[in-house]
N, C-alpha and C positions, 0 to 999 in steps of 0.2 A: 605318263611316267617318262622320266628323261631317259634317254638311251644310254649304255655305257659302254665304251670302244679300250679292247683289252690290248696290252701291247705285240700279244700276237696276231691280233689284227692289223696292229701298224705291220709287222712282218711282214704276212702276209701281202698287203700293198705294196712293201716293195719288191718283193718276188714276184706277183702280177706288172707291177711295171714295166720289170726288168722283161717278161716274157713278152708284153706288146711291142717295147721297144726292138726286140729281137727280130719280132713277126714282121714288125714295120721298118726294121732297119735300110732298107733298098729303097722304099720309096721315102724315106726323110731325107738319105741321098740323092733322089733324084729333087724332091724339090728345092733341095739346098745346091744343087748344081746349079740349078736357073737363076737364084739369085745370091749365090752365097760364095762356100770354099768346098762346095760338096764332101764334105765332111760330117755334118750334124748326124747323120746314122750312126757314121762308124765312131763318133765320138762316145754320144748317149749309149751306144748298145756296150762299149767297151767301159766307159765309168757303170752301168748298171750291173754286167758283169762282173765288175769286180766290188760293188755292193753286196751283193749277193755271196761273196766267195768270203764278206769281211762279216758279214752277220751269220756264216756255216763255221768260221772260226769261232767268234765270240759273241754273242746275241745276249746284248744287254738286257737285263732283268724288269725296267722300266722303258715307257715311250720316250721319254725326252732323250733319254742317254742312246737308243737307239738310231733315232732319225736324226741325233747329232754324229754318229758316227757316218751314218749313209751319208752327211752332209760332205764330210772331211774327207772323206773317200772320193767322193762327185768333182772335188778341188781339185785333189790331187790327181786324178786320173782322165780326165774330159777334159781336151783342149780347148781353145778358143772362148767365146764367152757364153758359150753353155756351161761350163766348170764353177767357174764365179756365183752364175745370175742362179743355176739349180745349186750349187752347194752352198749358198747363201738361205735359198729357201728354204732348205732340208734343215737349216742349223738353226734358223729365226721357226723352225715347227718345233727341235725338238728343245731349244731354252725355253719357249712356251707353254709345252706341257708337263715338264721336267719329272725328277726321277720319280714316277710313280706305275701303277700297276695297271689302272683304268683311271679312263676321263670322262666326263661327259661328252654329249653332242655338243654343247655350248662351246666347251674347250673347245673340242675340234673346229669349230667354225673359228676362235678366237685367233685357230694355230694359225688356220690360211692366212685369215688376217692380216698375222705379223709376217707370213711368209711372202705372202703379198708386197707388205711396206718394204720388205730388205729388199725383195725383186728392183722394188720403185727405187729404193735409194741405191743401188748398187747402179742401177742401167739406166737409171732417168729420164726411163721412158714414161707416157703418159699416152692415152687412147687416139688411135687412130696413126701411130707410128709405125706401125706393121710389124709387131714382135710379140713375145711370149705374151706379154702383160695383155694383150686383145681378147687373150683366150683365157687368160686367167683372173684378172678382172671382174669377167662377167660372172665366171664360175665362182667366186667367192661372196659375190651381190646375190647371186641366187641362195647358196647355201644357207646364207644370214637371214634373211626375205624366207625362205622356206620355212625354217623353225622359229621364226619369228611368227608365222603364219599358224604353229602348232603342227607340223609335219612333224611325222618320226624322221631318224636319221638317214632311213632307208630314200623316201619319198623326197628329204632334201638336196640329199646328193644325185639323187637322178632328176633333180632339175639344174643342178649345178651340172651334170654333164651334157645335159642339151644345153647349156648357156654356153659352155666351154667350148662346143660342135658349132655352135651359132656364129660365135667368135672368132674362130678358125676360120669358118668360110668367108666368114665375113671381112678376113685380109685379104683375099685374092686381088679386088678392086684398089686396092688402097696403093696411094705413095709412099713408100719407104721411107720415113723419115730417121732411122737409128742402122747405125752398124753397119757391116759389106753394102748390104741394099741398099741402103741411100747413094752410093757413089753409081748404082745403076738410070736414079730419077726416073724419067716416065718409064723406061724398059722394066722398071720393077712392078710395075700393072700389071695385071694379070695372071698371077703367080701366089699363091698359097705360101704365107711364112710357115716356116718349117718349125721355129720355135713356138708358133703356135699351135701346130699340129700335135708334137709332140708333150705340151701338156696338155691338150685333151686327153691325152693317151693315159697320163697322170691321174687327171680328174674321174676317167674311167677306170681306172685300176682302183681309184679310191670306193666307186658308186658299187665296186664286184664286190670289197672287202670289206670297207670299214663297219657296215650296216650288217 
């Protein structure tokens, strides 16, 4: 039977977000000092925060119209190009599920998808350039691959968060090829993207929630 993910589960996910991003806001800082504006903490924790504050106000009745507001919110609020590249994603999740009550699992995987493509078209990044897309990528190829497999949605998203952890680690090695970090070259080896990091935190807020 196909799963179905209600939109106060999307809520939910983003208030779990919002609470990792919080937990983890010092160390995104730290590893955005080493190669960045040391900023990405206090950006992410300051646009989730006020996510949070825009769905206590008014908490749309359907998914799409929800995670299109967390989107517009993410813009306006997160500097740099966390703002853009996540409230790009947030906005290509919630035109994709649009106004409705529940989705299935399939939607859900369809969301990442498209959240995914905006990522790629907004940042023009592509694998192995040391950025979000490393970790979220993998996380959206597992998702699909998992229910393709006949997982519930519970069992898919928790491969998509080990994809998403894999991904992450798996920039430390890497040359920077996008954004601040490229103007570092080889000094950007050996350092953990911070935009990576902080969507696994995503991916894991999704594997607490959405299932």
């Amino acid at each position: 039977m196909t799963d179905h993910v209600t939109t106060a589960a999307f809520d939910a996910w983003v208030r779990r977000f919002a609470e990792l991003i919080a937990q983890e806001r010092d160390h995104l800082t730290e590893l955005d000092s080493a190669i960045g504006d040391a900023d990405h903490g206090a950006n992410m924790d300051r646009g989730m925060k006020a996510a949070v504050v825009a769905l206590d106000d008014t908490s749309p009745s359907g998914a799409g119209p929800l995670l299109s507001k967390v989107g517009m919110t993410l813009v306006s609020t997160i500097g740099g190009a966390s703002g853009p590249l996540y409230g790009t994603l947030f906005l290509r999740l919630g035109s994709t599920l649009g106004d409705v009550a529940e989705v299935t699992s399939e939607q859900v995987a369809a969301a990442f998808r498209a959240g995914l493509d905006g990522v790629v078209a907004r940042g023009k990044a592509v694998a192995d350039d040391k950025t979000m897309y490393d970790a979220l990528a993998p996380a959206v190829d597992a998702l699909e691959a998992g229910l393709k497999d006949g997982l519930d949605l519970a069992s898919a998203l928790g491969r998509a968060r080990e994809a998403a952890d894999a991904g992450r680690d798996a920039t430390v090695p890497m040359l920077a090829r996008k954004g601040r970090a490229s103007y570092l070259g080889e000094r950007s080896v050996g350092h953990q993207d911070p935009g990576a990091t902080s969507v696994a935190l995503l991916v894991s807020a999704a594997a607490d929630t959405l299932a």
